[in-house]
C-alpha positions in Angstrom: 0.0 0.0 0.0 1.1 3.3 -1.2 2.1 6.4 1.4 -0.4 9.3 1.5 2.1 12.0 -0.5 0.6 15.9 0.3 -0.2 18.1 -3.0 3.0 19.5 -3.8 3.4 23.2 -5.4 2.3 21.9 -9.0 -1.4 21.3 -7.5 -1.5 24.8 -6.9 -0.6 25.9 -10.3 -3.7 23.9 -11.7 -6.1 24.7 -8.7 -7.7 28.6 -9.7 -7.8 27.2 -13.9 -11.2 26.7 -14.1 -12.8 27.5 -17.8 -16.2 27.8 -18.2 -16.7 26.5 -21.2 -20.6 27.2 -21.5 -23.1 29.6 -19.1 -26.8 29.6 -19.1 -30.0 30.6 -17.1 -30.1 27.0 -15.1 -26.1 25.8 -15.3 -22.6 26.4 -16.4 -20.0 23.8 -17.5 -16.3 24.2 -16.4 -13.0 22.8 -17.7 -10.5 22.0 -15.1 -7.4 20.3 -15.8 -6.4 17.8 -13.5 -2.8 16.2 -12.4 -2.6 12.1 -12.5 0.0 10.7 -11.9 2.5 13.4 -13.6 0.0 13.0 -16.7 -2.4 16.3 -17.2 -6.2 15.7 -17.9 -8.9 18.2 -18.7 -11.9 17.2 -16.6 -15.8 19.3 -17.3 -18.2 19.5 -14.7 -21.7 20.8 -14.1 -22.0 23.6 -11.8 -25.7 24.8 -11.4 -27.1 27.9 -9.6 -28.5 27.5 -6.4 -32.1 26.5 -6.3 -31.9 24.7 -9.9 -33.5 21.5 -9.7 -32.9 18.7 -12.3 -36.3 18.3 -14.2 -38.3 15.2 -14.5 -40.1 14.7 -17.6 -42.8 12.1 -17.5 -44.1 11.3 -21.2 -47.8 9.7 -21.3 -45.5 5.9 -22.2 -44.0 6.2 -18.5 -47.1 7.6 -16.6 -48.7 5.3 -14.7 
């Protein structure tokens, strides 16, 4: 089992990089890049405003 190794100084280079990529009314999508193993990765996530709920659409086929 491998040692627990603390961020170094490179994790702070990528921490405040956030892109958002895309912003509208409900949610915005952000680019992050992300250190792995000394490899660099470009994760997106969701972030959504507060209050925004995820909508459920029910179609007549799924009503029951």
């Amino acid at each position: 089992m491998e040692e627990f190794k603390t961020p170094g100084k490179n994790k702070e280079n990528f921490a405040n990089k956030e892109e958002i990529r895309y912003k509208g009314k409900i949610f915005e999508v952000i680019s992050e890049p992300v250190e792995i193993d000394g490899k660099t990765f470009n994760f997106e996530k969701v972030r959504r405003s507060p209050g925004v709920r995820y909508p459920l659409i029910i179609t007549k086929k799924n009503a029951s």
